[in-house]
C-alpha positions as CSV (number, residue, x, y, z in Angstrom):
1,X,9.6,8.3,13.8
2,X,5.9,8.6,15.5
3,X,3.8,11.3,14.5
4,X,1.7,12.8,17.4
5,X,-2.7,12.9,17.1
6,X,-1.8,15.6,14.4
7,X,-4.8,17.2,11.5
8,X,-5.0,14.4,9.1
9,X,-3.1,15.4,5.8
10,X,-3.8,13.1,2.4
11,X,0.3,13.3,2.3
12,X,1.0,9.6,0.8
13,X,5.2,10.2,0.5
14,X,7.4,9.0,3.1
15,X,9.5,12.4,4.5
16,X,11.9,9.9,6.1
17,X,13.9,6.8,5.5
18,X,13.2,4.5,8.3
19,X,9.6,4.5,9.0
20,X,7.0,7.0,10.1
21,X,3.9,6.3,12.5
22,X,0.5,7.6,12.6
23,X,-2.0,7.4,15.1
24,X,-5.4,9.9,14.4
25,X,-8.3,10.2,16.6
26,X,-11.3,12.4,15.0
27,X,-14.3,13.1,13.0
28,X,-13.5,15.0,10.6
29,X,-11.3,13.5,7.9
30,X,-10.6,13.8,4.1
31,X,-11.1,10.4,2.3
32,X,-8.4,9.5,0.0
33,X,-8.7,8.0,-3.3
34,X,-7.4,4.7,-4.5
35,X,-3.5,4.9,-4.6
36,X,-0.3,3.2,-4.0
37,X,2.9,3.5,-2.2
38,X,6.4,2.6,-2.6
39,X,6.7,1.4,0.9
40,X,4.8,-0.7,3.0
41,X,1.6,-0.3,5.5
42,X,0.4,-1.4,8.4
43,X,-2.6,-0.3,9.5
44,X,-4.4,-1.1,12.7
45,X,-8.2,0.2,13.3
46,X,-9.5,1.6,16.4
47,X,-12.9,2.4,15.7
48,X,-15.2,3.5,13.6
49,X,-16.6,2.6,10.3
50,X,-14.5,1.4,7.4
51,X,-15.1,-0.6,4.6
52,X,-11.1,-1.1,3.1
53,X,-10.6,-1.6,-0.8
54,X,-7.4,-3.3,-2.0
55,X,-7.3,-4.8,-5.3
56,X,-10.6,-5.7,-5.7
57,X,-11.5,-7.0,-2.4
58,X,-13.1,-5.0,0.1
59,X,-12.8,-5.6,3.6
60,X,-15.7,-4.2,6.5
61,X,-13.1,-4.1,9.5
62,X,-13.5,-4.4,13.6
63,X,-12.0,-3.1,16.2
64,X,-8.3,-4.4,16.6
65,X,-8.2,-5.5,12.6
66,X,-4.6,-5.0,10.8
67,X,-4.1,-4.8,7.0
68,X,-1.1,-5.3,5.4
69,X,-0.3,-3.2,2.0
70,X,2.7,-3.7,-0.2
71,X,4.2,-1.2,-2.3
72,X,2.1,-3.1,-5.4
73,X,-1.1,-2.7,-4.1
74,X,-3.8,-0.4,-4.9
75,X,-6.0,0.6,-1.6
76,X,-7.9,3.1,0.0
77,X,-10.0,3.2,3.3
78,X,-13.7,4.1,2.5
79,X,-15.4,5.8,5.3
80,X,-18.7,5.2,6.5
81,X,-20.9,7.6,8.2
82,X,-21.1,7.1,12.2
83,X,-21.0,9.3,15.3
84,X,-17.9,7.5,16.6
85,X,-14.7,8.6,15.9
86,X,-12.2,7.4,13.2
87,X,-9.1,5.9,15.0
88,X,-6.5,4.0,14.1
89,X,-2.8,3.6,13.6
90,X,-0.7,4.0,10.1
91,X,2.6,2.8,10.0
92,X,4.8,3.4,7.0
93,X,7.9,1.4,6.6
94,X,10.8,2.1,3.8
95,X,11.3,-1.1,1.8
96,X,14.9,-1.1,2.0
97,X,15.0,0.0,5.8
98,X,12.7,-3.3,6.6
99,X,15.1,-5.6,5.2
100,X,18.2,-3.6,6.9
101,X,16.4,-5.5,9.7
102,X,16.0,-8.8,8.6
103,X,18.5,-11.6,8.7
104,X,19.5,-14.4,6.5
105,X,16.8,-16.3,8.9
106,X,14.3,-14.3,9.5
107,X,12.8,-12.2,6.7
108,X,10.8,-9.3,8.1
109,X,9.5,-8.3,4.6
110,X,8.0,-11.7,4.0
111,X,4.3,-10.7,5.5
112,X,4.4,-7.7,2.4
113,X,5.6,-9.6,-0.3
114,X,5.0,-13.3,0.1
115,X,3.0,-14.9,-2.8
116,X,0.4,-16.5,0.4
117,X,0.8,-13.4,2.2
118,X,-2.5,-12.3,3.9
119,X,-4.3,-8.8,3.6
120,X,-6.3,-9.1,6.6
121,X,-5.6,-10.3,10.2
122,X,-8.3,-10.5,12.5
123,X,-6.8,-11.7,15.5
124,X,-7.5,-12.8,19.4
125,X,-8.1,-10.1,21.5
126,X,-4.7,-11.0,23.6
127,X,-2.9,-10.7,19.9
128,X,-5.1,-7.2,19.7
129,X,-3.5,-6.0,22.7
130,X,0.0,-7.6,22.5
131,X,0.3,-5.6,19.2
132,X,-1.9,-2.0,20.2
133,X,0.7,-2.2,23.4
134,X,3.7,-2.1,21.1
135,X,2.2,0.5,18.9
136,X,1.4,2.7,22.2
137,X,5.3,1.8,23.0
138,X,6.5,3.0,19.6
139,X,4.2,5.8,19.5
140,X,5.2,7.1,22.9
141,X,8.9,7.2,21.7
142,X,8.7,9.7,19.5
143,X,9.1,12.5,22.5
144,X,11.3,10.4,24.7
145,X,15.1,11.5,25.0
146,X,17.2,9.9,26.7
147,X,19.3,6.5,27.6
148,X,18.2,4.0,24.6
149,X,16.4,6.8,22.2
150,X,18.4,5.5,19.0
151,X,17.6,1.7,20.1
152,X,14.3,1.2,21.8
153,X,12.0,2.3,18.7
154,X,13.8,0.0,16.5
155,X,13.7,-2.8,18.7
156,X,9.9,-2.4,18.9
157,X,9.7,-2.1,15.5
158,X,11.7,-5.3,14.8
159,X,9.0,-7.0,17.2
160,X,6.1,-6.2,16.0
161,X,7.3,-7.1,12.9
162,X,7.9,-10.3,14.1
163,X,4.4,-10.4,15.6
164,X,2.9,-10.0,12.3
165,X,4.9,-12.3,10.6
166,X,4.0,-15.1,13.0
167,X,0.5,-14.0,13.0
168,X,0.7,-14.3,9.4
169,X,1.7,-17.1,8.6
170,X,1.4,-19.7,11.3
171,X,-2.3,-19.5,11.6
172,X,-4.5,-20.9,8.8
173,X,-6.2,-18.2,7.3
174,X,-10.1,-18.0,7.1
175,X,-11.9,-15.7,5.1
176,X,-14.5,-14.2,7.2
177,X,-18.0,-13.3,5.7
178,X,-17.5,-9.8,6.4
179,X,-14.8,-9.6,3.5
180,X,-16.6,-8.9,0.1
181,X,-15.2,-11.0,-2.3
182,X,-16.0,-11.3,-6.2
183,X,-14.2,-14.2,-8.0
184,X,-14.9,-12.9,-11.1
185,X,-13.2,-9.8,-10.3
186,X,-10.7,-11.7,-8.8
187,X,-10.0,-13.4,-11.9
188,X,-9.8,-10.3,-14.2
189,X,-7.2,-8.4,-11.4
190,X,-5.5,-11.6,-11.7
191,X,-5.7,-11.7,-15.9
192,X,-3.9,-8.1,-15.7
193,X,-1.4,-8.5,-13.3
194,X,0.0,-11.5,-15.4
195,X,-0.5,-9.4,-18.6
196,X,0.5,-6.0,-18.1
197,X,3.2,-6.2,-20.8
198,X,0.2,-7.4,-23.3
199,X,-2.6,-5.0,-25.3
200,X,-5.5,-5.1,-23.0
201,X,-9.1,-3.5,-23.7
202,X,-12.6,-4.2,-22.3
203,X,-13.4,-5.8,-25.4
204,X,-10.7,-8.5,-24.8
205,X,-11.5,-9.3,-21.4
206,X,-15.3,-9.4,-21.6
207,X,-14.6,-12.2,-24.4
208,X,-12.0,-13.9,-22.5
209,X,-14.3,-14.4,-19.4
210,X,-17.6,-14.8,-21.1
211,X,-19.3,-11.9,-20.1
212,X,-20.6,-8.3,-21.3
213,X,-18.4,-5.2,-21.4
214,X,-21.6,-3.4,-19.2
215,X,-21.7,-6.3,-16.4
216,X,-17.5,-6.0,-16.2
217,X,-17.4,-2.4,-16.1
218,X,-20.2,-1.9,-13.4
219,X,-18.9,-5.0,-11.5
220,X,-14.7,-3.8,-11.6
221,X,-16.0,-0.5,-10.4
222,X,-18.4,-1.6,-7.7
223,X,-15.8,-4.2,-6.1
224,X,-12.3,-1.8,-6.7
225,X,-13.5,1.5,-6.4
226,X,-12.5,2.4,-10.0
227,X,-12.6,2.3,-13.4
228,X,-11.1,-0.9,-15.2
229,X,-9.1,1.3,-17.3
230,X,-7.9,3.4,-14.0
231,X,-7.1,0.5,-12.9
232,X,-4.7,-0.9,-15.5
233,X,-2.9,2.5,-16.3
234,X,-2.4,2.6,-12.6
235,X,-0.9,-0.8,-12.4
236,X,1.3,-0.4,-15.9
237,X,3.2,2.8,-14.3
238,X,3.7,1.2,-10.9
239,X,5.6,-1.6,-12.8
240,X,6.8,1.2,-15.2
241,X,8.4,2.8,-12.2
242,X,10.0,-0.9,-10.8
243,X,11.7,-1.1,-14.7
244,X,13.0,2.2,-14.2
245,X,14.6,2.0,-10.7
246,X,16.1,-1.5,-12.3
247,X,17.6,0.3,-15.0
248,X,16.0,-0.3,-17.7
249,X,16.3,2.4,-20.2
250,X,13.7,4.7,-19.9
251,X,12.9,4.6,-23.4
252,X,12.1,1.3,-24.1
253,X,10.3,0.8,-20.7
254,X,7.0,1.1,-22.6
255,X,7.6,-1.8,-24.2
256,X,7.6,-3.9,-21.1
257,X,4.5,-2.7,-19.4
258,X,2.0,-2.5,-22.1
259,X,2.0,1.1,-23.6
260,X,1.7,1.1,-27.4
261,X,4.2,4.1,-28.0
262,X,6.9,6.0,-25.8
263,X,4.5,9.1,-25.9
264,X,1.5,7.3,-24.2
265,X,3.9,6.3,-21.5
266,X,4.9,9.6,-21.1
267,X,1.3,11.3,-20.8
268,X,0.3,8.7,-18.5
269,X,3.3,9.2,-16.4
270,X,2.9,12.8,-16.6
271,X,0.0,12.9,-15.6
272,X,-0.4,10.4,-12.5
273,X,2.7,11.7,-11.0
274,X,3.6,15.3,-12.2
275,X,6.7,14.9,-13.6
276,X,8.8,12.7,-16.6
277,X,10.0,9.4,-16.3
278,X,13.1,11.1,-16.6
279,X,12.6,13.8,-13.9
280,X,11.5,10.5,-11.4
281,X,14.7,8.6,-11.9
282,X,16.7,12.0,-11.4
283,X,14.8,12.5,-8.4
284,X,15.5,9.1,-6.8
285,X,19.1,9.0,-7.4
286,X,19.2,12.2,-5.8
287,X,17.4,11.2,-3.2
288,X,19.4,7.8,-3.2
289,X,23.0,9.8,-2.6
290,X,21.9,11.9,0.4
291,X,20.2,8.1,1.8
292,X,16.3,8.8,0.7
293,X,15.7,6.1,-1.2
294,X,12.4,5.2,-1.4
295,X,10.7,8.3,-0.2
296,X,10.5,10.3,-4.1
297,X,8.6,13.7,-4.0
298,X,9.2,16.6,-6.0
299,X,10.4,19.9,-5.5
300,X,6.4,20.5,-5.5
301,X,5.5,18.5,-3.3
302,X,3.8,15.7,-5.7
303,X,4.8,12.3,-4.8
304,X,4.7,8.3,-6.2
């Protein structure tokens, strides 16, 4: 479902189960601070300026640029000051739904989750406008009733996700200047990733990669847009969270994603999402028996 040129609102939980499109046009806007999902994004820039962060990479964009997120990824779109307006298109798709979609041939979720998978496409400006058009199309649906309603939005959604899966993968990727990239930090996001289950503390990686604990901490934060510790908690409970929807006992989860005791899990939990462990996996089997799977938020209004 396509949501009209509403107020901006720093909502980041899915209210349906199929997908939900954005398209904002203004100048005033609320930045948003680094964050995940447990869906997938596409987002498409219009215009203005934006410098994108995603796991230590940060990316200036151009007119008719497209990242991809998975649910993994930790992001957020820094705004730069400029008399043009902010525009773009968001498109949120539920994890399960996009593979509803696929076939045994054709994997739609491959662009999200493939190990080559590319952030960034900057494409030809006939690709720009092959893909804008079918975001208009989809966009435009949303207050069209009649013949083909229930068809015609999913059928544009299936192609464009096509597009971007060709797009992806059957040009050879460049990496233009324009995209700020730090191998070091690349490295140490790397060095986490692989070793979330582990004890890991500035001390260990500033040995590990031969440098001080001062140049990694200023050079994490300057390149991810947060704290090296931020970072790792952040990353621990998103794999916290895939254990627990695996069912794996919540329990011993800890012990998988690199929390010394049960009760650190628990604050940390606590306090990134505003409930328990336990409290999230009631929530999403809930949420899984009335078919909203993938779209957790809590009777507050908090989501993860």
């Amino acid at each position: 479902m396509a949501k009209r040129n509403n107020d901006y609102s720093t909502r980041q939980h899915m209210e349906r189960t199929d997908y939900e499109l954005f398209y904002y046009k203004h100048k005033q806007f609320k930045n948003v601070s680094l964050h995940h999902h447990d869906f997938f994004e596409v987002y498409y820039f219009v215009s203005g300026e934006v410098e994108y962060q995603i796991e230590g990479r940060n990316y200036h964009l151009f007119p008719g640029d497209i990242i991809l997120v998975n649910h993994k990824e930790l992001h957020q779109a820094v705004i730069g000051q400029t008399e043009k307006n902010y525009e773009r298109y968001v498109l949120w798709i539920n994890k399960e739904y996009l593979k509803s979609l696929s076939s045994r041939k054709t994997d739609l979720t491959r662009c999200f989750l493939d190990k080559n998978k590319k952030t960034l496409l900057r494409m030809s400006m006939e690709n720009q406008q092959l893909l804008r058009g079918i975001l208009d199309k989809l966009h435009a649906e949303e207050t069209h009733r009649g013949f083909g309603e229930d068809l015609l939005p999913k059928a544009l959604l299936m192609e464009l996700m096509v597009e971007l899966n060709r797009m992806s993968f059957e040009e050879e990727e460049t990496l233009p200047p324009q995209i700020k990239k730090n191998q070091l930090i690349d490295s140490v996001i790397s060095y986490i990733n692989e070793h979330l289950e582990e004890e890991i503390s500035m001390d260990d990686l500033a040995s590990h990669f031969y440098i001080s604990k001062y140049h990694l901490s200023r050079e994490f934060k300057k390149y991810t847009g947060t704290t090296l510790y931020r970072y790792v908690v952040q990353k621990r409970l998103i794999k916290a969270k895939g254990l627990i929807l695996e069912g794996q006992p919540i329990t011993s989860v800890y012990e998988n994603c690199g929390f010394g005791d049960y009760s650190n899990f628990f604050r940390a939990f606590k306090n990134e999402y505003g409930i328990t462990p336990k409290e999230f996996l009631s929530v999403m089997a809930e949420r899984e028996n009335i078919g909203l799977l993938g779209t957790v938020e809590d009777n507050k209004g908090l989501s993860f």
